[in-house]
TORKOL-4160 file (C-alpha; in steps of 0.2 Angstrom, whole numbers, padded with zeros to 4 digits, m for minus):
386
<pt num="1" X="m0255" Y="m0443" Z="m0319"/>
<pt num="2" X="m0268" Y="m0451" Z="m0306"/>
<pt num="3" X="m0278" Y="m0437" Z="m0301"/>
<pt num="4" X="m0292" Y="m0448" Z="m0294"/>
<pt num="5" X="m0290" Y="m0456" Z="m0277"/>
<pt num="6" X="m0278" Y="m0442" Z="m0273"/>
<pt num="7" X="m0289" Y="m0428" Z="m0273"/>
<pt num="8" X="m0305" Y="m0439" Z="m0269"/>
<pt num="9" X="m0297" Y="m0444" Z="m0252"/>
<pt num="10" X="m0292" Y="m0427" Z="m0249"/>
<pt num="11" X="m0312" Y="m0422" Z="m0251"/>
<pt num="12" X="m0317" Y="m0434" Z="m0241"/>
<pt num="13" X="m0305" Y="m0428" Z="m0228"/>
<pt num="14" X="m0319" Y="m0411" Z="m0227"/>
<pt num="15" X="m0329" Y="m0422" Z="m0218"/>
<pt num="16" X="m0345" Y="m0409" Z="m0224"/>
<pt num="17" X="m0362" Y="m0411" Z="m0212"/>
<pt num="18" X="m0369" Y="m0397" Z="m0217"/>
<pt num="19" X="m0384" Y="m0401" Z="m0232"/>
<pt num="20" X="m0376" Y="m0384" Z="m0240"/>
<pt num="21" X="m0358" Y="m0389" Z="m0237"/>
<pt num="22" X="m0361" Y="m0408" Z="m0245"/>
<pt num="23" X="m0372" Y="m0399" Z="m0262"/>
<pt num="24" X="m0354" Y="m0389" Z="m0262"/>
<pt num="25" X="m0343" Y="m0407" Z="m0260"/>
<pt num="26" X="m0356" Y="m0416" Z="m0273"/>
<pt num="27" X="m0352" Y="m0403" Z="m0285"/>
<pt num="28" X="m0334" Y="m0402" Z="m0285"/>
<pt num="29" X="m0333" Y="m0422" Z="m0286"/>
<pt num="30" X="m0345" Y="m0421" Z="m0301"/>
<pt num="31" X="m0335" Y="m0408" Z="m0309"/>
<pt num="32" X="m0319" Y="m0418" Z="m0307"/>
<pt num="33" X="m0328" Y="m0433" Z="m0314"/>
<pt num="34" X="m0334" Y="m0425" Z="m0330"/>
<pt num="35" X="m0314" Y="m0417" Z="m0332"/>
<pt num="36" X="m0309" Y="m0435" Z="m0329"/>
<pt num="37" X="m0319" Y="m0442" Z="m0344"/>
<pt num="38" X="m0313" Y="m0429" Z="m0355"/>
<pt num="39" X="m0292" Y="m0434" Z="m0350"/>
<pt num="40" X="m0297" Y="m0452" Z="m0356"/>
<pt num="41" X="m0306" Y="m0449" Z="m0371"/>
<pt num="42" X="m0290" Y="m0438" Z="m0375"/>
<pt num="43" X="m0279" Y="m0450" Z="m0370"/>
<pt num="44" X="m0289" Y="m0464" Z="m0381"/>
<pt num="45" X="m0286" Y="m0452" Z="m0398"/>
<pt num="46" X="m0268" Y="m0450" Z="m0395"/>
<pt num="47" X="m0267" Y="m0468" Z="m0394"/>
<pt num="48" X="m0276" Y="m0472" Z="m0410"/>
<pt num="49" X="m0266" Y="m0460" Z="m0419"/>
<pt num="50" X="m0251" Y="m0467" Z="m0413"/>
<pt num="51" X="m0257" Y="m0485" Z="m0421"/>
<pt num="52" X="m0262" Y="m0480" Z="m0438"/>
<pt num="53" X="m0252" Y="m0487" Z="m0451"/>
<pt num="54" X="m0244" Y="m0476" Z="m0463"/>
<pt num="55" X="m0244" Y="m0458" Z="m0453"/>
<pt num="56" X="m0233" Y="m0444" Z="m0462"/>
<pt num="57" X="m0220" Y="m0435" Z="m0454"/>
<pt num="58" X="m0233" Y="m0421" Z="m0453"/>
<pt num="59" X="m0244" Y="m0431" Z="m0445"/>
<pt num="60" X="m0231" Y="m0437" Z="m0430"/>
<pt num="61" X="m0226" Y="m0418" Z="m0428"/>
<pt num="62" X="m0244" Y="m0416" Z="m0425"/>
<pt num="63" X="m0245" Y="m0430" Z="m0412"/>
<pt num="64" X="m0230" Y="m0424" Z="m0402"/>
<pt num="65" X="m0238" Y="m0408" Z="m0401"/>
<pt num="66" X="m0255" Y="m0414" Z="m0395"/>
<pt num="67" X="m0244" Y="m0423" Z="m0381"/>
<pt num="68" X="m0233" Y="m0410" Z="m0376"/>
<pt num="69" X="m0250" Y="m0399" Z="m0377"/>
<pt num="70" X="m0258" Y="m0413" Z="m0366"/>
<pt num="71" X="m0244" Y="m0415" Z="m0353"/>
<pt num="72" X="m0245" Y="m0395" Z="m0351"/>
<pt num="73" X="m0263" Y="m0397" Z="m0347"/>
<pt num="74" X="m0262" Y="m0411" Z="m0336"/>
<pt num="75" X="m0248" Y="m0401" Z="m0325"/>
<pt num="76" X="m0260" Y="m0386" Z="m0324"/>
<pt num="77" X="m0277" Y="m0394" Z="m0322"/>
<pt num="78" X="m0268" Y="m0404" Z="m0308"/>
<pt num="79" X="m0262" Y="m0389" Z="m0300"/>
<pt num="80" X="m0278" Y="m0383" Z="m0303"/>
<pt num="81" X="m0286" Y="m0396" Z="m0292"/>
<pt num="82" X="m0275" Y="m0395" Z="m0280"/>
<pt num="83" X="m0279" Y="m0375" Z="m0277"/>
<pt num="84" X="m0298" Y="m0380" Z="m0277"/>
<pt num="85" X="m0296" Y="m0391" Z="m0263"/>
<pt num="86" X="m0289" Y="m0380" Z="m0254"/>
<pt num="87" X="m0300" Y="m0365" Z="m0256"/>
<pt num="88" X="m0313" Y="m0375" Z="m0252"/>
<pt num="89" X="m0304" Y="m0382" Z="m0235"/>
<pt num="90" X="m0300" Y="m0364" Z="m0230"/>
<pt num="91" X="m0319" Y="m0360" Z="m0234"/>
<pt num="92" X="m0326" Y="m0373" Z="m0222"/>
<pt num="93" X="m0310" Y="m0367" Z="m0208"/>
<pt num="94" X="m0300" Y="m0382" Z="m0213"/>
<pt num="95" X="m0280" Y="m0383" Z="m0213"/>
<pt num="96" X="m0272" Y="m0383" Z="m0230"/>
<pt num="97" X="m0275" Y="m0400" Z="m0236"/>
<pt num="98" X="m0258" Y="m0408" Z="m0238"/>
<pt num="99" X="m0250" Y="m0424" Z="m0233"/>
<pt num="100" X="m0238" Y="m0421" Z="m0220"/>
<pt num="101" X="m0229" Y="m0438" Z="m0216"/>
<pt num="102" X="m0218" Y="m0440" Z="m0204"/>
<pt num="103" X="m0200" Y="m0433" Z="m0207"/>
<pt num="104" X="m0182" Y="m0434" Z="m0200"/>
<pt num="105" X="m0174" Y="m0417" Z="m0202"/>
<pt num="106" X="m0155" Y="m0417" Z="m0198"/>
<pt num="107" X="m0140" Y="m0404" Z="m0200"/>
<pt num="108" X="m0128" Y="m0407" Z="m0212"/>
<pt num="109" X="m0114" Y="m0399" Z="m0218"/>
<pt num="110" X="m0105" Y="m0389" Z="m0232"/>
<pt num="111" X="m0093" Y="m0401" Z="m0237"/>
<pt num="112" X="m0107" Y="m0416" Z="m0236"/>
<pt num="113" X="m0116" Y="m0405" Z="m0248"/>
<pt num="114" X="m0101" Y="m0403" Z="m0260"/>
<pt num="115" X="m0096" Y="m0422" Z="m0258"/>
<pt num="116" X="m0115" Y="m0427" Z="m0262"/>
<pt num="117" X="m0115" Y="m0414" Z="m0281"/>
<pt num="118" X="m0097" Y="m0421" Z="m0284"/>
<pt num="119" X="m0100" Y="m0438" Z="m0286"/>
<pt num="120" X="m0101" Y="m0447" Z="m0300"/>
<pt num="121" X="m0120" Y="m0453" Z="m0297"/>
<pt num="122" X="m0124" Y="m0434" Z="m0293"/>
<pt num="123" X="m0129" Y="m0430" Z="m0312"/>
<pt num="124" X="m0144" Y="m0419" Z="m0312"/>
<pt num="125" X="m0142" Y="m0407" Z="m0301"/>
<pt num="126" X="m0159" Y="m0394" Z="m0297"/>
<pt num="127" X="m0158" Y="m0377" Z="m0286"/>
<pt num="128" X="m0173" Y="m0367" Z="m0280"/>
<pt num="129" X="m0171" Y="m0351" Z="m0273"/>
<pt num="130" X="m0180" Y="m0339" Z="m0263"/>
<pt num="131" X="m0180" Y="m0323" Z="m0258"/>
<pt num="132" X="m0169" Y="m0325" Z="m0245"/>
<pt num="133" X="m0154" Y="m0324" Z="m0259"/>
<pt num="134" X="m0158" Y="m0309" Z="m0261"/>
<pt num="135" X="m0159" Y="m0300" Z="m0247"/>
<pt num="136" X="m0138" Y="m0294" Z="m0245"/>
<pt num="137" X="m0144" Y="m0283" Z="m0264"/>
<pt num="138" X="m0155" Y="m0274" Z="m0252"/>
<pt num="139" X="m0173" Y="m0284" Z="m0256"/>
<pt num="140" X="m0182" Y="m0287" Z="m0241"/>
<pt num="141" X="m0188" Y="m0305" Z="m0240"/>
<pt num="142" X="m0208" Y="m0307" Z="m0244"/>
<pt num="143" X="m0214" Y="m0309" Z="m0227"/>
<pt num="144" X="m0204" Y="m0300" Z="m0215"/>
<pt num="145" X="m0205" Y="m0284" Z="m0205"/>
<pt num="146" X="m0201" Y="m0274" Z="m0221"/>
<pt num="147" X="m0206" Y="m0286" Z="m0234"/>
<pt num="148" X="m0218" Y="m0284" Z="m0248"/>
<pt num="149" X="m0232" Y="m0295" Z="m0240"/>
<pt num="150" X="m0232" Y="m0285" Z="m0224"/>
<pt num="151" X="m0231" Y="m0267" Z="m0231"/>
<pt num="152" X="m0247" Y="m0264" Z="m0242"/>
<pt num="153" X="m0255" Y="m0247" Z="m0244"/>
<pt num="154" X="m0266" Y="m0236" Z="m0234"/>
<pt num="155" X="m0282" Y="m0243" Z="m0238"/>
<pt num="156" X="m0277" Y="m0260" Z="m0242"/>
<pt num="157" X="m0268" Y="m0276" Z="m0236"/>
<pt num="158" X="m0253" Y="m0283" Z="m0249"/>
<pt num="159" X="m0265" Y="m0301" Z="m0250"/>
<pt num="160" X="m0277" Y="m0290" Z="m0258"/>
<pt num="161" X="m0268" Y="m0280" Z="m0271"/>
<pt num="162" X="m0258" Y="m0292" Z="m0277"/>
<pt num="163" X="m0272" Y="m0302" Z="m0285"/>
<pt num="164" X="m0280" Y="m0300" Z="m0303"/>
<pt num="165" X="m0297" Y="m0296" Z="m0294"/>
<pt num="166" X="m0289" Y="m0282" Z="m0287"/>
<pt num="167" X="m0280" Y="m0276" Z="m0303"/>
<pt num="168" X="m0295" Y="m0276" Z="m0314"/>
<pt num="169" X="m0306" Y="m0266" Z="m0299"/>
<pt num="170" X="m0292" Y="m0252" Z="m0295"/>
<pt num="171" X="m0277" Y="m0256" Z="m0309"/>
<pt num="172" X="m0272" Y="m0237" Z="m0302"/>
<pt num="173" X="m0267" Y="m0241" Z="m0284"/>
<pt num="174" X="m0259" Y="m0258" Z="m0290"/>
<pt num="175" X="m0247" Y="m0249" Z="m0305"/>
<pt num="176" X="m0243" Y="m0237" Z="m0288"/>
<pt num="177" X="m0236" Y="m0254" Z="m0280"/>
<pt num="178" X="m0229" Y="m0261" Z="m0293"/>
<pt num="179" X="m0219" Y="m0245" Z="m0299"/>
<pt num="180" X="m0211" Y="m0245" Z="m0280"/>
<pt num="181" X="m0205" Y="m0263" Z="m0284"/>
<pt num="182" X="m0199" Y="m0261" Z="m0296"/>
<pt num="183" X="m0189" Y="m0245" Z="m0290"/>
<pt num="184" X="m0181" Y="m0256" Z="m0278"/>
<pt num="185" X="m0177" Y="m0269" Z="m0293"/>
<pt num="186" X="m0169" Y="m0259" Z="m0303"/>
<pt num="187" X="m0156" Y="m0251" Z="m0291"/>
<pt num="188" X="m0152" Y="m0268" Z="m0285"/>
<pt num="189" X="m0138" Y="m0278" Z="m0291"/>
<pt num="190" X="m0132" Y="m0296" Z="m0289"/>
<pt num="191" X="m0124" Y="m0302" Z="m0275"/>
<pt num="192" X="m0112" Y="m0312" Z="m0272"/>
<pt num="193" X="m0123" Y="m0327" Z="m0270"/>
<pt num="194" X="m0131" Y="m0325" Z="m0287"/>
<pt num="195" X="m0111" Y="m0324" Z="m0293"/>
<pt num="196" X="m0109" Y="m0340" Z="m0285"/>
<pt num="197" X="m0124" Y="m0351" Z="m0292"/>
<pt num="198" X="m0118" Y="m0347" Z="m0308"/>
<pt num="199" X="m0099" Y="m0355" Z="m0302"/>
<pt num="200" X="m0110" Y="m0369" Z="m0298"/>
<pt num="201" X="m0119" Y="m0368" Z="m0315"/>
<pt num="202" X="m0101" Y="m0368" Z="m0324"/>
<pt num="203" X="m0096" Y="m0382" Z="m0315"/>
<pt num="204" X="m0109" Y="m0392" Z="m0320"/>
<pt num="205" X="m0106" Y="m0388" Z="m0336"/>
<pt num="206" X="m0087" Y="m0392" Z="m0334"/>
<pt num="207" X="m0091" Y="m0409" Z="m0328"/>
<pt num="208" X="m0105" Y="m0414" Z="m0340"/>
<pt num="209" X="m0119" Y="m0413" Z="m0325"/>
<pt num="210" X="m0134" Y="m0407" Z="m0332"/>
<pt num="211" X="m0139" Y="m0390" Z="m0320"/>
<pt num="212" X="m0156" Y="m0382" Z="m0320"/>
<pt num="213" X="m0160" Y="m0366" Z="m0307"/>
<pt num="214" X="m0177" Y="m0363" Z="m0303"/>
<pt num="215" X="m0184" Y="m0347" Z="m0295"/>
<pt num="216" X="m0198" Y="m0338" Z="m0284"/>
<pt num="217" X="m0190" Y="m0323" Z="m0285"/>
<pt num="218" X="m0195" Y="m0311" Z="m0298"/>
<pt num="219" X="m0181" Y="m0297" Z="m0296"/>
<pt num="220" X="m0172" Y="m0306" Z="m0310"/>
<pt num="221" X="m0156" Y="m0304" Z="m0303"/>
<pt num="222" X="m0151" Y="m0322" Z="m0307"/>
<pt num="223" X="m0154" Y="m0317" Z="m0325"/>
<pt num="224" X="m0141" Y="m0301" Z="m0323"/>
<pt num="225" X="m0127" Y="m0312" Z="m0321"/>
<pt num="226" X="m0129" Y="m0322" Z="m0336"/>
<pt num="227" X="m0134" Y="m0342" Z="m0334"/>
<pt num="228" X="m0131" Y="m0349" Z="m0350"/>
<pt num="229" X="m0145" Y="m0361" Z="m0347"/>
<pt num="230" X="m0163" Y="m0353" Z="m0347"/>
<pt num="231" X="m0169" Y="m0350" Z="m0326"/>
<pt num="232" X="m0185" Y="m0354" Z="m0324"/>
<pt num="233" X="m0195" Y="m0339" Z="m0315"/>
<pt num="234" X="m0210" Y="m0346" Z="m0306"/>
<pt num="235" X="m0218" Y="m0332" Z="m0300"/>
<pt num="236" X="m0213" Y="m0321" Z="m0317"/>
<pt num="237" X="m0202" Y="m0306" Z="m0321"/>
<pt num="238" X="m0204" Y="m0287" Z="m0315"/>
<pt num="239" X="m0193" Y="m0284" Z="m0331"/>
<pt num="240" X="m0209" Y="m0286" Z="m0341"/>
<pt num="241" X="m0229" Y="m0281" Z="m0342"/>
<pt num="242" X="m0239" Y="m0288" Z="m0351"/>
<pt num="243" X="m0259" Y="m0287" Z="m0360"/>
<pt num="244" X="m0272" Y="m0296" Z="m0349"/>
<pt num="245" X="m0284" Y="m0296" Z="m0362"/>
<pt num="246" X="m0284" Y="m0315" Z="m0366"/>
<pt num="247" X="m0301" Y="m0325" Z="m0367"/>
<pt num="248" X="m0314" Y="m0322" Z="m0377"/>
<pt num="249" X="m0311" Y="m0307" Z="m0391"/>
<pt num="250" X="m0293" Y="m0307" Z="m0384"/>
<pt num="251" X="m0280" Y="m0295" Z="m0392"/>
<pt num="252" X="m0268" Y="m0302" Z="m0402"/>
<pt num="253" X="m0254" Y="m0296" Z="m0390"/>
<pt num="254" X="m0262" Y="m0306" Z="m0374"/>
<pt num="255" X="m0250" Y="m0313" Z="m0363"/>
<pt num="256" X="m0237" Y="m0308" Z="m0374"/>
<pt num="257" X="m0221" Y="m0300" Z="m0361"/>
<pt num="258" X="m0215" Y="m0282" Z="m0366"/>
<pt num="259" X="m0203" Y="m0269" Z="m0357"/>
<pt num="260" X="m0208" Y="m0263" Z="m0340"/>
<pt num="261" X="m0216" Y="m0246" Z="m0341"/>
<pt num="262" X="m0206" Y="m0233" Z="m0338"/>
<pt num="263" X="m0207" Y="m0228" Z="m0321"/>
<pt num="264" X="m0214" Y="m0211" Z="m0317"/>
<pt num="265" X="m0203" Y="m0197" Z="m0306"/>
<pt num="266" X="m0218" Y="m0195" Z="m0295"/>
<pt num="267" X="m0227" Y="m0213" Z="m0290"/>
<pt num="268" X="m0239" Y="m0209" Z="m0277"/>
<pt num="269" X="m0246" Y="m0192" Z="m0287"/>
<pt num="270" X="m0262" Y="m0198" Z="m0289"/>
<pt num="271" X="m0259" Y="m0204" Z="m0309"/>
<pt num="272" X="m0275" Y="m0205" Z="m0318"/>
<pt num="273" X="m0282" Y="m0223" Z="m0325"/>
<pt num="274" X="m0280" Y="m0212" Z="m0342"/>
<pt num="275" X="m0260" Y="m0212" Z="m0339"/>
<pt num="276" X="m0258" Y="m0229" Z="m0335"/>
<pt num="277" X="m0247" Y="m0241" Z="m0347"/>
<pt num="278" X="m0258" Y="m0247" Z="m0360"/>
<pt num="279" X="m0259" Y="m0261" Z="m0372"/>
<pt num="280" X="m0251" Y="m0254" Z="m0389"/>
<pt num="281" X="m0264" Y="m0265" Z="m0399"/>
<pt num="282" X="m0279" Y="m0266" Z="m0390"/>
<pt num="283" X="m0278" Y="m0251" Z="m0378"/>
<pt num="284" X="m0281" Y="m0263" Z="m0362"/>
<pt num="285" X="m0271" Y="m0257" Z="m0345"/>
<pt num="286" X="m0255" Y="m0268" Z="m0344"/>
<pt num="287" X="m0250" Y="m0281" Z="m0330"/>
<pt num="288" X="m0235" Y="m0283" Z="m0322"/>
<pt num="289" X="m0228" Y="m0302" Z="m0329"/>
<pt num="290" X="m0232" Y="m0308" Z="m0311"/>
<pt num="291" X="m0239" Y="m0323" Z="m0303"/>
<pt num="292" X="m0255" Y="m0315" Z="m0290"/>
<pt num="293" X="m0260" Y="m0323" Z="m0275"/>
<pt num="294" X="m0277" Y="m0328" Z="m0286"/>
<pt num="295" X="m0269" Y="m0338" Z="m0302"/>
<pt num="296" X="m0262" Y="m0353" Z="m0305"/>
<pt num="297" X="m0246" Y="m0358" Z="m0313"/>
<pt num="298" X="m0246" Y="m0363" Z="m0332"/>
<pt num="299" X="m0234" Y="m0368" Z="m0342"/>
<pt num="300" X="m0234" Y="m0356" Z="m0353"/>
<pt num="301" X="m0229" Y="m0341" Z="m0341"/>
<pt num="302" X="m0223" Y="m0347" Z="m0327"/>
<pt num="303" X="m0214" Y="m0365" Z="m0334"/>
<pt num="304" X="m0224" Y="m0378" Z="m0322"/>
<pt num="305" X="m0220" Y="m0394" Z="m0334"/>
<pt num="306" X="m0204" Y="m0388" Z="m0337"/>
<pt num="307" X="m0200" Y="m0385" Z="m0318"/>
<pt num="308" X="m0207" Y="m0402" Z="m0313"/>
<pt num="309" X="m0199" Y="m0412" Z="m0326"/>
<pt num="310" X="m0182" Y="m0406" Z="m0320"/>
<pt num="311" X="m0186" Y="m0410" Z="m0304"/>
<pt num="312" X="m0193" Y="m0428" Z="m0307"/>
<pt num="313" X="m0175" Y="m0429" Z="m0316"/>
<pt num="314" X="m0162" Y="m0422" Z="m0302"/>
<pt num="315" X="m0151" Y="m0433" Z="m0291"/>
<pt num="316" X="m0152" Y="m0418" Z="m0279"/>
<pt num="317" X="m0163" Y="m0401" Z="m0275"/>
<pt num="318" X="m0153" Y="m0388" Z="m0266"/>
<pt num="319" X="m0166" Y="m0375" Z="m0259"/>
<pt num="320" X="m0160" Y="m0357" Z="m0253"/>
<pt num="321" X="m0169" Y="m0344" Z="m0246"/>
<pt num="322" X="m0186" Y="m0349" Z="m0243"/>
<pt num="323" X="m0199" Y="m0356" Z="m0232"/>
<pt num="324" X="m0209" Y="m0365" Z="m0244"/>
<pt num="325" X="m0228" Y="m0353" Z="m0242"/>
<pt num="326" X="m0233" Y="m0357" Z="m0259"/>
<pt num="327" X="m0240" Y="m0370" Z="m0268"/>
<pt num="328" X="m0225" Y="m0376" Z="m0280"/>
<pt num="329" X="m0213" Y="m0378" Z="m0271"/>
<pt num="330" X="m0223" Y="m0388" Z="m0258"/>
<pt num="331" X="m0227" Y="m0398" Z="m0271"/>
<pt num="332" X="m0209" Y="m0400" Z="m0277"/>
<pt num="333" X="m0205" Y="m0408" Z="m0260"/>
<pt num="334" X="m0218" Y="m0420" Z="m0261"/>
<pt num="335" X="m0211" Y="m0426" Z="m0279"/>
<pt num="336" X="m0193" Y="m0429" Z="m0269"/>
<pt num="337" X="m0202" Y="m0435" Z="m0255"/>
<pt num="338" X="m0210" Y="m0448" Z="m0268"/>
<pt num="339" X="m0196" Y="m0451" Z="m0278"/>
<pt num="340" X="m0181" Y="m0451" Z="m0264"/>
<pt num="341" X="m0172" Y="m0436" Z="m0271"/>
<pt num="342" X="m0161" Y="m0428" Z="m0259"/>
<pt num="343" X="m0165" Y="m0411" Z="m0253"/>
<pt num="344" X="m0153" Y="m0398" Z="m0244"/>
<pt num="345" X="m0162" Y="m0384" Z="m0237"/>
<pt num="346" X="m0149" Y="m0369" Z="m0234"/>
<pt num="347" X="m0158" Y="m0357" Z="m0223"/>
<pt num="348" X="m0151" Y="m0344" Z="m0210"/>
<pt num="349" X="m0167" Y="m0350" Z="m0202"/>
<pt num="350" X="m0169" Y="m0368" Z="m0199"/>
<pt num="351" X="m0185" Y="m0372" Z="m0208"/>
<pt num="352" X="m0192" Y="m0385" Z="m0196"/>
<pt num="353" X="m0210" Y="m0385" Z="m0195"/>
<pt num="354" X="m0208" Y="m0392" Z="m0215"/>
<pt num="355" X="m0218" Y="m0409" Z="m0214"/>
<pt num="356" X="m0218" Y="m0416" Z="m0232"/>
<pt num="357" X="m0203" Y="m0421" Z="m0233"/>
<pt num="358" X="m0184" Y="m0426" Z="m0223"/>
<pt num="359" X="m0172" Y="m0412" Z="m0225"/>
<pt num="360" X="m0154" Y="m0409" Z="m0225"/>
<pt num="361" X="m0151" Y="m0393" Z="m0218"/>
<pt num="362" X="m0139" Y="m0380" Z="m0217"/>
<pt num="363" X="m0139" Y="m0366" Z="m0206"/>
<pt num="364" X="m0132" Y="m0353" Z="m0217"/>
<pt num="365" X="m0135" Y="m0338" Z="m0227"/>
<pt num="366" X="m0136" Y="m0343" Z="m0246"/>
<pt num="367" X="m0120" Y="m0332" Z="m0252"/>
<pt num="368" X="m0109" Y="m0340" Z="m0236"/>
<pt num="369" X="m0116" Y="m0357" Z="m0241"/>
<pt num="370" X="m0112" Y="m0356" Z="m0261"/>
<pt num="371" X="m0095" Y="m0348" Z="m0259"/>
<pt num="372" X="m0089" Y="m0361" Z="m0248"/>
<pt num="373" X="m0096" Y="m0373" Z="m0258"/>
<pt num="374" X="m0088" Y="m0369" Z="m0273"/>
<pt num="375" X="m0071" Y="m0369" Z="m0264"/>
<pt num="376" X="m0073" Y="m0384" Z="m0258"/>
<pt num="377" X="m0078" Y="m0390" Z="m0274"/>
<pt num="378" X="m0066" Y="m0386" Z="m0283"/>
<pt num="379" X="m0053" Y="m0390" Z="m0271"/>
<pt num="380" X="m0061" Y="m0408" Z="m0272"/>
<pt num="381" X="m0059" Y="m0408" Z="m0292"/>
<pt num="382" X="m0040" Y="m0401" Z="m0292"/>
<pt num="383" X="m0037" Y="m0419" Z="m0279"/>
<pt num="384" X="m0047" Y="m0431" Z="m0292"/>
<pt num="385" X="m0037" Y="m0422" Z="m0306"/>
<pt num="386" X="m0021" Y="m0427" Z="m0300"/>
């Protein structure tokens, strides 16, 4: 990973006058410097362990952990640094610091897509999904008119509540919005676009592609119609709390995902902190097993390394439902931007203003698009077949 001239050309790009503003800059650079020594001295350990003579099998099952561990970190600190220089930017009334480059959208069809996943070079195959798959089960996407960015509470905008700093300074009115969504969840079902992502899935399958589904969305209706490969949920899973006592003195339960709380008949009746879910170990008010606006993605719960890996792996990404606002997906297009992966953007609403990379776009609702696909699909394998 070359974290340096990346993210030093990107602070430079500040362009700070101010004496307080360049402290700020000097700072940050001396941070990432000091983080940068730390990754080499890291990487010259696992090296020399590697070149020792005569290492156990214990002793390489220790390595391959230290470098699985090490890649884990790297993904996070990265993404890390990227959310830094950003802050900052937004700070100082700057843009979002990303590279746009110059792109060369164009309309495609359906069949182009099915002819590009059939052929024999198209074996890794990658879908990411947004909230707009969801949206014929009855879930409003995120941000509009009705969605759950736009309808906080009375006293607070959705940006703000749905943010750790929030949770740990009124975890009442939070659990009150989290309850509702989940309501919602819980009555919905899978549509048919869910159903057919998993035809696609079974094709895959069926003709030895290797098929990974990656998602925003943390209604988990994916998971209700049974993937037989694991889907890796970005943003978490309102299936499941979990204790946020992690850190220092942490309970032994931190992080770890159990049930979702039963949700109470009456939501908005004012519930006491004392009746909130709690921790069965430590007593600590539960989280919902969520991504906020003021966290970073990790391994761990959110699968980053696993989600970029299969990216730097696919032939083709094929993105439904969503208008890349947050960080990882952004950041996936760049990867096929620098790696020359095809993407097909299926979208009712042409995403357009998208500069990172070319798209393929098709202007269609994600349940149209995956049931004529698979039609078409499997009408092109009966042909070969014969």
């Amino acid at each position: 990973m070359s974290l340096g001239k990346p993210f030093d050309e990107r602070l430079k790009a500040l362009k700070m006058s101010k004496p307080q503003n360049q402290k700020i800059l000097q700072e940050v650079q001396e941070t990432l410097r000091s983080c940068r020594e730390t990754q080499a001295k890291i990487s010259s350990t696992q090296e020399q362990l590697k070149k020792t003579n005569g290492m156990n099998n214990g002793v390489m099952e220790g390595v391959k952990s230290i470098e699985k561990r090490w890649q884990e970190f790297q993904d996070a600190f990265d993404q890390l640094n990227k959310q830094m220089i950003n802050n900052i930017a937004e700070a100082l009334g700057k843009s979002d610091l990303t590279d746009d480059t110059e792109v060369n959208h164009r309309l495609i069809s359906i069949k182009d897509c099915a002819k590009m996943i059939s052929s024999a070079e198209c074996r890794n195959i990658v879908v990411l999904t947004g909230a707009g798959i969801s949206v014929e089960s009855g879930i409003p996407t995120y941000r509009d008119d009705n969605g759950y960015w736009t309808k906080g509470s009375e006293n607070y905008r959705p940006q703000e509540i749905a943010t750790r700093a929030f949770f740990d300074k009124n975890p009442t009115e939070q659990w009150k919005r989290n309850f509702r969504i989940a309501q919602l969840f819980q009555k919905s079902k899978p549509n048919k676009g869910h159903r057919k992502l998993k035809d696609l899935e079974d094709f895959c399958i069926a003709n030895k592609k290797n098929f990974q589904l990656v998602t925003q969305n943390i209604d988990a209706l994916h998971l209700k119609v049974g993937h037989t490969k694991e889907v890796f949920c970005i943003h978490g899973d309102m299936r499941y709390a979990r204790c946020p006592n992690v850190g220092y003195n942490c309970c032994d339960l931190g992080n770890v995902k159990v049930a979702f709380p039963k949700i109470p008949k009456v939501i908005d009746g004012g519930s006491e902190k004392d009746n909130l879910p709690k921790c069965k170990e430590c007593g600590s008010i539960l989280r919902p097993h969520v991504l906020w606006f003021d966290e970073n993605y990790s391994e761990s719960l959110y699968k980053l390394t696993s989600t970029l890996e299969a990216v730097r792996k696919a032939d083709i990404l094929i993105v439904i439902g969503t208008t890349y606002q947050t960080s990882l997906p952004r950041r996936i297009l760049k990867i096929c931007q620098n790696q020359k992966i095809p993407v097909v953007d299926v979208n009712p609403n042409l995403n357009s203003d998208v500069c990172i990379t070319d798209l393929l776009q098709i202007e269609e609702t994600g349940s149209k698009f995956l049931s004529e696909l698979m039609t078409i699909v499997r009408r092109q394998t009966k042909k070969s077949h014969k």
